[in-house]
Phi, psi and omega in degrees: 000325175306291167333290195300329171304318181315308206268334168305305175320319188277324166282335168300292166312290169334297179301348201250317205277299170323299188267338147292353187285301196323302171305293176337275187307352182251348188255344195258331183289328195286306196280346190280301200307285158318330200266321182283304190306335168285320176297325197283344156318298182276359175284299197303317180306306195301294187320328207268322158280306177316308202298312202290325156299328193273350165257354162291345176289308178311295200293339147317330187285326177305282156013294191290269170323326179272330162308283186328329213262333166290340209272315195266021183246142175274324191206101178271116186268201166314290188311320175290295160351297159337284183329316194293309181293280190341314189272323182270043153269301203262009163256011177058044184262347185252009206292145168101342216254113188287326166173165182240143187217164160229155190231115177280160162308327150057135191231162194309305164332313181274003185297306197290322159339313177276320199282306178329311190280348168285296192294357144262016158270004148130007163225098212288347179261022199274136149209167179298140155227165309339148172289182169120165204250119181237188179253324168223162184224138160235183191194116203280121174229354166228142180179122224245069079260179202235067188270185166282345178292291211269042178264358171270327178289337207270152178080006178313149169239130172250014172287323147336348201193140210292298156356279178260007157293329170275342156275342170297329170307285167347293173295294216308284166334317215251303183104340211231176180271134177241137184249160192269154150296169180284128168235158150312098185277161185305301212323339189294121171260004157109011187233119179065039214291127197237151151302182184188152195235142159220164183244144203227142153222128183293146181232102199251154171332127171273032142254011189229158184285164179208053151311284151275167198286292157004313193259347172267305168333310195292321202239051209255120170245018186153185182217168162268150132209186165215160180232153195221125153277143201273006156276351175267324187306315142326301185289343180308314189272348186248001176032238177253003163352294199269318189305325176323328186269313139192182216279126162220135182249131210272113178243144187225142193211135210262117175061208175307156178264130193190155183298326155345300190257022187266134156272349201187142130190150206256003166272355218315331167225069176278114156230092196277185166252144178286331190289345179267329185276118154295167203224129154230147156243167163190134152227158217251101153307101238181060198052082179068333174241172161241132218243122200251122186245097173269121185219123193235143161203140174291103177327268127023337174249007194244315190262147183236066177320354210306304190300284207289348161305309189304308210301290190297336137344285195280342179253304164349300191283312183339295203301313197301324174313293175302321180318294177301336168284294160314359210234314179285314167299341167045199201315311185300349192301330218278352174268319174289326155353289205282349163317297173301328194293328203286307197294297165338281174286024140309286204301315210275291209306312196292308179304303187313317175279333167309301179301328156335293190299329186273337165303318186291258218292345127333259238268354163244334171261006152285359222270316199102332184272188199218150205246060181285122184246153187248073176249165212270019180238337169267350194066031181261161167222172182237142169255123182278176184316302171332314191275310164285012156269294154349295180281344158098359168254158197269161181308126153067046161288315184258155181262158180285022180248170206282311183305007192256322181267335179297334202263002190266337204273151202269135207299336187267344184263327186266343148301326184281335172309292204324302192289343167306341207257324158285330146270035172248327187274354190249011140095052177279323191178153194278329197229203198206155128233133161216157165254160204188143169258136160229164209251127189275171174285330167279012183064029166247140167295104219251149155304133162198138186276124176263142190220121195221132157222175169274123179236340184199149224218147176262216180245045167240359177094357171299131164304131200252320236197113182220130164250133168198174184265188168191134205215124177269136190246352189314330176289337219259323168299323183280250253288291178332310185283336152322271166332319173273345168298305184321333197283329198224005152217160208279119190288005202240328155248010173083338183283155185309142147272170183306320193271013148278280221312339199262328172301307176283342155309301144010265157317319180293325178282340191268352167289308183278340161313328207262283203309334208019055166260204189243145160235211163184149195263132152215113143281124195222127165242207189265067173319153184048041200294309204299317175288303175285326194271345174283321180280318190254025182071172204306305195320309169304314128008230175342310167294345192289304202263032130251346157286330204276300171335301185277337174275327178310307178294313176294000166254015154233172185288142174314315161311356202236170203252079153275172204190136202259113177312334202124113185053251184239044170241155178220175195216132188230126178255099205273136173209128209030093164243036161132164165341277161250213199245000164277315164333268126033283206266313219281324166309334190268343171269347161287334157313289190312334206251337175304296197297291177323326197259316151312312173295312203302340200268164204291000000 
């Protein structure tokens, strides 16, 4: 009787054992389960912020590009501003932006003067507004697209109003792009009523230094800016970003958080249990302010107990097996028992790394990026999969030694890799970003951001070990060179702007000083342009002075220069045309006469 009790007693343990490991091991899959929806939870915030730095980052630029587009102008009219805005429209670069403008400077004396010289460009009701007696005035006069909404912004003085005169200050003072606190835009007509924001870059004279803070004050004549509601703008940078991943909802809040000060939220009437949310803040320093990015996401949409269910399921059912086996089986059973119980937690361990190796490799080839491991005493390396695609090669194509990825990098580019990569191994500094061109399995050169830190160390302190990534930026690059194309040709005929042409005169004269030949200058516009672009519209316009553009050029030399002045004038930079001054003379009528024969044909 004894015996039997030992042994009921003993399967009764077994099953008791049995069915805590089954919690246990179902309770440890539950925190496993969590501790990942929160990373990939804070993976999706980091994306969601990186995007919202990288398109203010965009819109600076644009900015940036409307300062260049004054620097390089004597006089920037309606039309050009129009243009500028038109090509990073239709280069999609503006999506989210309720609109870009520039707004001048004015001092009292010049107030009725401007106004004056606005209303005979063709709008007879323009005044500065608000009225009233200042000490300085501005006035918003270009600002594009030039819709009904933002026809309520124009002759605005936003100098005027407390809010955004101090980012204007800001910018003025800084030299750099400033976003405004949150404000109430004109543009609101009282339907979907949005906070709203703007960013200002100063735009100062090119005859005067801007050095000092005095001397940027003297010679601050406007700013570029753009303005944005911040639900469009927002939903404009995140699309379905986040949503793809799983559902979070965004709160941005200006400085503190507080309702006063919420700028965005992509949630509003979201009614969660605060005990169900995961939560992260962060925040982003950013042209001047700090932007408080508050991220909720509902625990319950995120988290997938299913596995830790299976799992105590399954040790429920295991246990209750061996119970009955042990009962049936008495003392022999207690060896297949312990058999089982062994395969079993095999079978958990073999699951547990299998899913581990499949996370590891989820969070680095979704990511897009390429995976670099170093190590620095042999100068080997390991490549993830990502990373030899990004280069156009297939698995374990390339070799793993550093000189195998170095010799690839463009001869104008690799000193500078090298040495960053050499004080991160000689323990100069921990970590690196460089940009770099590299040469693909198609033999073309793609842009790419390299990102590195130092993870291990021996015990005397030598770097053992640099892990970093790698990411292609060639569009990002591609864009930058845009913008700077925009600085020095006419966006609309293709032809030089002033401020090549003022470069290459420049260089020609300093050419006929060494040659002692002649060059000649002809200037010209467009009769009646002004009649025809008012009866067949803009559009037509614009094609007449980009064909008058393409016939001009076929009636000149590979050498000479034409440049669109500004509306319908143009300037053709003749170079070296003789010896002397008959010559000379006689080469620029035979040109003029060329130039002529192109425009008459049909």
């Amino acid at each position: 009787m004894l015996n039997i009790r030992l042994r009921k007693l003993f399967a009764f343990s077994v099953l008791a054992v049995g069915l805590v490991s089954s919690a246990y091991m179902s309770h440890r899959e539950m925190l496993l389960i969590e501790a990942d929806a929160i990373k990939r939870f804070n993976a999706v915030c980091d994306q969601i912020s990186l995007k919202i730095e990288e398109r203010l980052g965009a819109y600076a630029l644009i900015l940036r590009g409307g300062k260049a587009l004054f620097a390089a102008s004597v006089n920037v009219d309606r039309e050009e501003w129009k243009d500028y805005v038109d090509n990073l429209s239709a280069s999609g670069t503006v999506q989210g932006i309720q609109g870009i403008g520039y707004a001048v400077l004015i001092q009292p004396d010049e107030l009725a003067a401007h106004e004056r010289r606005v209303r005979a460009e063709g709008f007879p009701g323009y005044a500065v507004k608000p009225p009233g007696q200042r000490d300085l005035y501005s006035s918003i006069v270009f600002l594009e697209p030039f819709d009904p909404r933002n026809q309520r912004a124009f002759g605005y003085d936003m100098y005027s109003e407390p809010v955004r005169r101090q980012a204007m200050e800001a910018a003025r003072d800084s030299g750099e792009p400033v976003l405004s606190c949150k404000v109430q835009l004109l543009q609101e007509n009282g339907q979907d009523v949005q906070p709203g924001t703007l960013m200002y870059v100063p735009v100062y004279t090119n005859d005067r230094p801007i050095t000092t803070l005095e001397e940027r004050r003297q010679a601050i004549i406007g700013w570029t800016y753009s303005l944005y509601r911040m639900n469009n703008l927002l939903m404009g940078i995140l699309g379905d970003a986040a949503q793809a991943d799983m559902p979070i909802n965004l709160e941005v809040y200006d400085s503190a958080i507080s309702a006063e000060n919420l700028l965005y939220d992509s949630m509003p009437q979201r009614n969660a249990d605060p005990q169900e949310l995961l939560y992260t803040l962060q925040t982003m320093k950013i042209y001047g302010r700090e932007w408080r990015l508050v991220f909720t996401g509902a625990a319950k949409e995120v988290v997938n107990y299913g596995p830790a269910w299976i799992i105590l399921a399954g040790g429920i059912l295991v246990s209750g097996l061996i119970f009955w086996a042990i009962l049936l089986l008495q003392m022999r059973s207690a060896a297949l028992v312990t058999t089982r119980q062994l395969t079993e937690e095999l079978r958990l361990r073999e699951a547990l790394l299998k899913e581990s190796e499949f996370r590891w490799k989820y969070a680095i080839e979704g990511s897009g990026d390429g995976l670099w491991d170093m190590d620095v005493e042999q100068s080997t390396l390991f490549y993830s999969d990502a990373f030899q695609r990004l280069l156009g090669f297939s698995h374990h194509d390339m070799g793993n030694h550093l000189d195998d990825w170095l010799q690839r990098v463009h001869p104008d580019d690799i000193d500078a890799l090298r040495a960053v990569i050499d004080s991160v191994r000689e323990g100069r500094q921990s970590n690196f970003e460089n940009e770099h061109r590299v040469l693909t399995q198609s033999g073309s050169y793609e842009w790419m951001l390299c990102r590195a830190t130092s993870v291990n160390y021996d015990e005397e302190g030598h770097v053992k070990r640099i892990i970093g990534t790698l990411s292609l930026i060639t569009h990002r690059k591609e864009l930058e060179a845009q913008i700077r194309e925009l600085a020095f040709y006419d966006p609309l005929t293709g032809l030089a702007n002033r401020r090549l042409l003022d470069d290459r005169l420049a260089q020609l004269l300093l050419q006929l000083q060494r040659i002692g030949h002649y060059a000649a200058i002809m200037v010209f516009d467009l009769d009646r342009f002004k009649a025809l672009n008012d009866a067949h519209g803009h559009a037509a316009g614009d094609q007449l002075l980009r064909d008058v553009a393409r016939r001009i050029q076929h009636g000149v030399r590979a050498s000479d220069t034409v440049a669109r002045f500004g509306g319908d004038e143009f300037v053709i930079l003749l170079s070296d045309v003789g010896a002397d001054e008959d010559q000379a003379r006689s080469s620029a009528h035979k040109i003029a006469e060329n130039i002529r024969i192109k425009l008459s044909e049909a």
